[in-house]
C-alpha positions in Angstrom: -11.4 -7.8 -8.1 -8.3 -6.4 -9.0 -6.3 -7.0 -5.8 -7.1 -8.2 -2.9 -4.5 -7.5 1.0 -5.0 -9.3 3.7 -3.4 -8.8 7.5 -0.4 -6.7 5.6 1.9 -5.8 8.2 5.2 -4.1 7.9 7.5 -2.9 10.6 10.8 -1.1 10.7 12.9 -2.0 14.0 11.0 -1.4 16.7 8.3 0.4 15.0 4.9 -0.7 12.9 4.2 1.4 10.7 1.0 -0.9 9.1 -0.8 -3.0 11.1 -2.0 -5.6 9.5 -4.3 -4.1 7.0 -7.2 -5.6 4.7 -8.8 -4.4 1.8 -9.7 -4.9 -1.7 -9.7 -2.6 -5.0 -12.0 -3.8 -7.5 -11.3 -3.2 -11.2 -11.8 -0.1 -12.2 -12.3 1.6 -9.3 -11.1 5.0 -7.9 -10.0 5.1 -4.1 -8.3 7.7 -2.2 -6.1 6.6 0.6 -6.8 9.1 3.1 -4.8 10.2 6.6 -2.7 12.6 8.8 1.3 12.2 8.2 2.5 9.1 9.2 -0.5 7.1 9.3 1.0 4.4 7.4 -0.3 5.5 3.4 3.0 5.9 1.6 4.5 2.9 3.2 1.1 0.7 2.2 1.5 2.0 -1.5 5.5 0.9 -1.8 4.3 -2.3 -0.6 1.2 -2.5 -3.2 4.0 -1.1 -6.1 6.9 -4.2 -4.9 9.3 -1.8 -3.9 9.0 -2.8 -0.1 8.6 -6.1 1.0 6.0 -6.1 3.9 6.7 -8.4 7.4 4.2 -10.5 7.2 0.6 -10.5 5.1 -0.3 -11.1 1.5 -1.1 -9.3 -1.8 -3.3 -11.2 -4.1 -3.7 -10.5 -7.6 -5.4 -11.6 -10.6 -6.0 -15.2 -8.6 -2.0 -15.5 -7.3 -1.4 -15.3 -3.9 1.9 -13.7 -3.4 2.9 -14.9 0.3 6.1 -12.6 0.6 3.3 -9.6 -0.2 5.2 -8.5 -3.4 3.7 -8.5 -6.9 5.3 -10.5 -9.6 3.3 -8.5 -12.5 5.3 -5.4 -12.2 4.6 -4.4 -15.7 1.0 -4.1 -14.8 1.4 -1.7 -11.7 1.9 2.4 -12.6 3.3 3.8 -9.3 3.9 7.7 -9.2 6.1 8.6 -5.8 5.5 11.4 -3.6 8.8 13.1 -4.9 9.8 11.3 -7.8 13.4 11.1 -8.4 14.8 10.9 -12.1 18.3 10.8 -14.1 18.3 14.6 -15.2 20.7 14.2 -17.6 18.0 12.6 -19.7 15.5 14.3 -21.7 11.7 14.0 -20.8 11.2 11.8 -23.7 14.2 9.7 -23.1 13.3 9.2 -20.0 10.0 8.1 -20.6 11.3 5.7 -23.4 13.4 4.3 -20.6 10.5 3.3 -18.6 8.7 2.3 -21.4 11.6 -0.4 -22.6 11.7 -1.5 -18.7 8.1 -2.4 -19.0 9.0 -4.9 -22.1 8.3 -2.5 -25.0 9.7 -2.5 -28.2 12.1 0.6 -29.2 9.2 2.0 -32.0 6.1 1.0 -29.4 8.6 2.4 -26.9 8.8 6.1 -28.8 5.3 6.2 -29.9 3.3 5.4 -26.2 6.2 8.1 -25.0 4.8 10.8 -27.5 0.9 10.3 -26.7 1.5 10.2 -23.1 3.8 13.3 -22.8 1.1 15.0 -24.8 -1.5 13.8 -23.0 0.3 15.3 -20.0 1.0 18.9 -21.3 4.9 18.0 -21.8 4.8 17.6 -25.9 6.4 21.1 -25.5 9.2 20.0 -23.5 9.7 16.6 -24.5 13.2 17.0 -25.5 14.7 19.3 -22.7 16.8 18.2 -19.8 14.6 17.2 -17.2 17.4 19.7 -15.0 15.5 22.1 -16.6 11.8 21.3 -15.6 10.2 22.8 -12.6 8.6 20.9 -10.1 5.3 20.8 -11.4 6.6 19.3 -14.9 9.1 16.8 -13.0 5.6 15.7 -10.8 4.0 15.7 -14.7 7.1 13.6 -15.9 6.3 11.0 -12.8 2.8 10.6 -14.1 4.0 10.0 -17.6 6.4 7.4 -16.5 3.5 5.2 -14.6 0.8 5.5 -17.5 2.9 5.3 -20.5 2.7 1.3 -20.3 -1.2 1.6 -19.7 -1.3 -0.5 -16.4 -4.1 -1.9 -15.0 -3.3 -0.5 -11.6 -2.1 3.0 -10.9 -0.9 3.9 -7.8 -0.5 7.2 -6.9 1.1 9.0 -3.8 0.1 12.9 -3.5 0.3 13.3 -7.5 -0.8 17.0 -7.4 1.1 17.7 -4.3 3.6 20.1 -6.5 1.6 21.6 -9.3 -0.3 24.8 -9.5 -3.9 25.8 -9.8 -4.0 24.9 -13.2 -1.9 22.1 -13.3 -3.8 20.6 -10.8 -6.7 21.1 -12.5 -5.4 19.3 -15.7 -4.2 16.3 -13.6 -7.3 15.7 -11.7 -9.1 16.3 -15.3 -6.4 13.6 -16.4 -7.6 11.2 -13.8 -11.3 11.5 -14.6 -10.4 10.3 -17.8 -8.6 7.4 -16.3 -11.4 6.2 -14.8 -12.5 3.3 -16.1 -9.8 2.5 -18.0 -7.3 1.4 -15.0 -7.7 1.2 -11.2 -6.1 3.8 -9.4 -5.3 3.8 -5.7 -4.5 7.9 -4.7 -3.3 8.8 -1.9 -4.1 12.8 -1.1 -4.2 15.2 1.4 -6.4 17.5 -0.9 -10.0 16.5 0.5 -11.2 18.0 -2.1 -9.8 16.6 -5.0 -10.7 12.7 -3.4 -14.1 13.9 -3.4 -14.5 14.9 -6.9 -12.4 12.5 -8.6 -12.7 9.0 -6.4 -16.2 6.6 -5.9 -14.5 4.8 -2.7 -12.3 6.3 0.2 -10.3 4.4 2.9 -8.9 6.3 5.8 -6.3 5.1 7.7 -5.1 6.4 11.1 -2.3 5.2 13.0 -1.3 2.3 10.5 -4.4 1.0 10.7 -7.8 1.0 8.0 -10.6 2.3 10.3 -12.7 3.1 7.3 -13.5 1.7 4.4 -16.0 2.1 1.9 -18.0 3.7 -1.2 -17.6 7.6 -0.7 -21.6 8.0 -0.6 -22.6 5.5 2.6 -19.6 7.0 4.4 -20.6 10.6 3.8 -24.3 9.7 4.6 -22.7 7.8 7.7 -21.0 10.8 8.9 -23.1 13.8 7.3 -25.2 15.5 9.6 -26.9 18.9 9.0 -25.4 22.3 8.6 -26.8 25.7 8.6 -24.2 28.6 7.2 -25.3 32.2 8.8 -23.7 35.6 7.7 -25.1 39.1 9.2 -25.0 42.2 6.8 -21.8 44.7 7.3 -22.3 46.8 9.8 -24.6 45.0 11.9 -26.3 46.3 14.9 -24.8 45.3 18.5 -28.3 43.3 18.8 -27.7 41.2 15.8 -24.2 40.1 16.7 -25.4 39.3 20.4 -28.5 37.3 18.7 -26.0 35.2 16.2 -24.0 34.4 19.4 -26.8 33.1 21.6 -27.8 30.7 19.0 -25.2 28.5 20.6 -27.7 27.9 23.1 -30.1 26.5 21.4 -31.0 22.7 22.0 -30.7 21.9 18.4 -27.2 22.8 17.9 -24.3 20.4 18.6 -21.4 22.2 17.1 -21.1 26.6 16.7 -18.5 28.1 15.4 -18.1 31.7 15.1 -15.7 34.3 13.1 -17.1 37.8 13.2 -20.8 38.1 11.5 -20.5 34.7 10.3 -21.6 31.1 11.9 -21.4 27.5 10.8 -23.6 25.9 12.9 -24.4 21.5 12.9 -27.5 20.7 14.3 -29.5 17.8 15.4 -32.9 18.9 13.7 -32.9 20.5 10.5 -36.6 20.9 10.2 -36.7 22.9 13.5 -33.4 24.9 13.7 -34.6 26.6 10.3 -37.9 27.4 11.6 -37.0 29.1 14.9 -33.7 30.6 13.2 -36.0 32.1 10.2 -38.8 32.9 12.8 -36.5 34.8 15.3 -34.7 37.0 12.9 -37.7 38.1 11.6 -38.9 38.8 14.8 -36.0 40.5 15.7 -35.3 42.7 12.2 -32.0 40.1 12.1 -29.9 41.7 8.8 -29.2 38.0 7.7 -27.2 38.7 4.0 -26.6 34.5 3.7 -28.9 31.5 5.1 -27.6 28.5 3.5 -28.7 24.8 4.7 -26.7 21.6 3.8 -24.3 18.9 5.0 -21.0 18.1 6.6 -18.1 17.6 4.1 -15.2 15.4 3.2 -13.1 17.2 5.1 -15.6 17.2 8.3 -16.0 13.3 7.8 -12.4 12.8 7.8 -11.4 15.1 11.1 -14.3 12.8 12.9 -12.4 9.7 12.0 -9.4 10.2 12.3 -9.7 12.6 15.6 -11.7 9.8 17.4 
């Protein structure tokens, strides 16, 4: 174990924003820190990184118990901001350097981690332009340099691909898959999608508080329940789109939704919805073009939590 929070707390004024939360991060783990805006995630991750002492709780690492809730091993923590800010006089590499020598390094190790890790990011290019110059996505590139270039064994990460493109998102989250494994990383997303492929664990928080917790399979097997994925042919008949609609009816289904010829339907009973939908369009001469069974998603998951 890694780190271990217990009954973290912070306020500001009259208002909590985290109420007293309690978790642990194993080593080498991958967890995404999920919720709506304002649930509490980016204030929890300043707290984790030292840069915001909580109101009451602790933060326990590597066996010290750090009563005020902030980390004396700095050195050890990579934290990437939601909007990084940096001095853009400075080139990439010197900024990067900068961090580096903060973290302890010598001038020559200093350089040298600087290099790999701005290659390793897709900035080798740029290295030596003003960072006035970059555009978002290489500043948000430039932050992730700055946390990994000391190789810490905790990285904490607040919306990381929030400003990149298709492809540089692509070549972050293909970054982080590498990372795993070789540092714990706490992300915080609102990309559902990107959580589920890259991250083992999830915890959802809603409302400064952690109502779930947990390894990203038992909660999706928790939550999942059955789906069935309809679309009619173009150019249906009248009769089809009336049959597609009274499916709603059906004692099977809990949730219908509709949008022209095509339905996403959760049901209660996999085994029988697929044998009297298949049965009844047969009957019927239903045009069905797509028939797809499976589960509810990430996404689904997280709307039922966080809605309830």
């Amino acid at each position: 174990m890694i780190i271990q929070v217990n009954q973290l707390t912070r306020k500001f004024g009259e208002r909590t924003t985290v109420k007293g939360i309690s978790f642990a991060l194993e080593k080498g783990s991958c967890t995404a820190l999920l919720g709506p805006n304002g649930a509490g995630k980016t204030t929890t991750l300043r707290m984790l990184a030292g840069l915001l002492a909580p109101s009451s709780g602790t933060i326990t690492r590597s066996g010290l118990d750090h009563s005020n809730g902030r980390l004396s091993s700095q050195h050890q923590i990579g934290y990437l901001p939601q909007h990084p800010s940096f001095y853009k006089w400075m080139s990439g590499i010197e900024f990067v350097i900068y961090a580096a020598r903060l973290s302890g390094m010598s001038k020559r190790e200093a350089r040298s981690e600087a290099e790999a890790v701005l290659e390793r990011v897709g900035l080798k290019s740029a290295a030596r332009r003003r960072i006035s110059g970059y555009s978002g996505g290489m500043k948000q590139r430039l932050g992730l340099a700055q946390a990994l270039v000391h190789h810490p064994d905790l990285l904490l990460l607040d919306e990381p691909v929030s400003a990149l493109d298709p492809v540089g998102r692509r070549e972050v989250m293909e970054l982080l898959q590498e990372l795993k494994g070789e540092t714990t990383i706490l992300l915080s997303t609102h990309v559902l999608h990107d959580a589920e492929e890259v991250c083992d664990r999830v915890m959802m928080m809603r409302e400064g508080k952690i109502v779930e917790n947990g390894e990203l399979s038992d909660l999706l097997a928790k939550y999942s329940l059955p789906v069935l994925n309809l679309q009619l042919e173009h150019h249906s008949s009248r009769s089809a789109a009336d049959w597609l609609k009274s499916l709603r009816e059906r004692p099977f289904v809990m949730e219908y939704e509709q949008h022209g010829g095509v339905a996403t339907i959760t049901v209660n009973n996999m085994k029988e919805a697929r044998a009297v939908i298949l049965s009844e369009a047969a009957e019927h001469h239903i045009p069905l073009q797509r028939f797809e069974a499976g589960s509810s998603s990430l996404e689904e998951m997280f709307m039922k939590v966080v809605q309830s």
